[in-house]
C-alpha positions as a printed NumPy array, in Angstrom:
array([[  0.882,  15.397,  -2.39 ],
       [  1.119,  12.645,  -4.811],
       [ -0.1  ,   8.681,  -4.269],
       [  3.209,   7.615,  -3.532],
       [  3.79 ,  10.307,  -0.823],
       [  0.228,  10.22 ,   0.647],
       [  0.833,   5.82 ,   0.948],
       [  4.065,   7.027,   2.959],
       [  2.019,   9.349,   4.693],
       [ -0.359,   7.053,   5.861],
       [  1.692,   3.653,   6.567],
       [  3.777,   6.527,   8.831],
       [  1.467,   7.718,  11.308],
       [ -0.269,   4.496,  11.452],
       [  2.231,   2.773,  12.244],
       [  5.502,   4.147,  13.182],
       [  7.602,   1.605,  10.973],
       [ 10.867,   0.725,  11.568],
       [ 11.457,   0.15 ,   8.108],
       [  9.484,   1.429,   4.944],
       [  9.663,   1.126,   1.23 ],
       [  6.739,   2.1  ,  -1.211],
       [  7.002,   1.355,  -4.734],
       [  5.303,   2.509,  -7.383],
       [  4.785,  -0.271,  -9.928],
       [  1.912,   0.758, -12.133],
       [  4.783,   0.968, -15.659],
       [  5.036,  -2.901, -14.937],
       [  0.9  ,  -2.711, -15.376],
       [  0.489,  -0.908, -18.679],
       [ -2.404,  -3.032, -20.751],
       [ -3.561,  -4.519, -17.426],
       [ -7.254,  -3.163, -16.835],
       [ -6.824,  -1.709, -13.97 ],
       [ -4.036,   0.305, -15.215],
       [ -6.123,   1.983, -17.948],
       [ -8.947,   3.209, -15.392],
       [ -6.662,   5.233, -13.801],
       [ -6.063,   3.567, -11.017],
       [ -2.079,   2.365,  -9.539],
       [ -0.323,  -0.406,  -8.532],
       [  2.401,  -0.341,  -5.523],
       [  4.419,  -2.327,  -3.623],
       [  4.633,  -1.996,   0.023],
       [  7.755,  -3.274,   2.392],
       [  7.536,  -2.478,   6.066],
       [  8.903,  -3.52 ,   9.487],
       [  6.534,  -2.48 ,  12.032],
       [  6.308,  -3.599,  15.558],
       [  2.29 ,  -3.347,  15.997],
       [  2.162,  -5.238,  12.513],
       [  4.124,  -8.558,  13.687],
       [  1.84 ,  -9.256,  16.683],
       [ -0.787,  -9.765,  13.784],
       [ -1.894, -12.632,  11.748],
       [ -0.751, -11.959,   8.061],
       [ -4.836, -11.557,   6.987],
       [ -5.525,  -9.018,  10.151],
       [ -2.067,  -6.595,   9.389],
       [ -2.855,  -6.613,   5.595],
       [ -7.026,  -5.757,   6.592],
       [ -5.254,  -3.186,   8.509],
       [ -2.821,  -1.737,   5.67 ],
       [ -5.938,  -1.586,   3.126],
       [ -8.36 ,  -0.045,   5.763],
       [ -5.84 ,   3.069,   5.65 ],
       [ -6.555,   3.325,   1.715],
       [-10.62 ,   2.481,   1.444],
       [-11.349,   6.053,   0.298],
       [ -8.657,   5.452,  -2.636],
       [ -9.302,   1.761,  -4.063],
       [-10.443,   0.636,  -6.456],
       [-10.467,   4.09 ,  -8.174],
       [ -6.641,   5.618,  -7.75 ],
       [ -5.253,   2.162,  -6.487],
       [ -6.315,  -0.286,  -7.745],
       [ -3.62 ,  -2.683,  -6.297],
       [ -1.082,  -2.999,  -2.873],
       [  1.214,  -5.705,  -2.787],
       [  2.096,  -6.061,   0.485],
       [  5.298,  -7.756,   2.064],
       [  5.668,  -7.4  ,   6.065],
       [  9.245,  -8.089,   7.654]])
């Protein structure tokens, strides 16, 4: 399973999303320190109804909790948008 997949993966059972888009935009990166260790950057979009009950700062904590034993080494960076 690559990054991309495993993100989808994750974001899935944890949350059960209505809606969910993962991007992979580590080519948008190249030169960018982070991009020459290794590590990746995405993009996540997602509609989940456990998510919207929660303040912006407590459903992002949540997102990144699901990738600790990942960043900073194979992701180095999740933007996050929540609809």
């Amino acid at each position: 399973m690559n990054k991309l997949e495993l993100i989808i993966s994750r974001l899935q059972q944890a949350f059960s999303p209505e809606s969910l888009e993962v991007i992979d935009e580590s080519d948008q990166h190249i030169g960018h320190a982070g991009h020459q260790g290794g590590g990746r950057h995405f993009a996540i979009v997602i509609s989940a109804v456990s998510l919207k009950s929660l303040s912006r700062v407590a459903a992002h904590r949540k997102i990144y909790a699901l990738f600790e034993d990942l960043i900073p080494k194979e992701i180095h960076a999740l933007r996050i948008k929540i609809i």
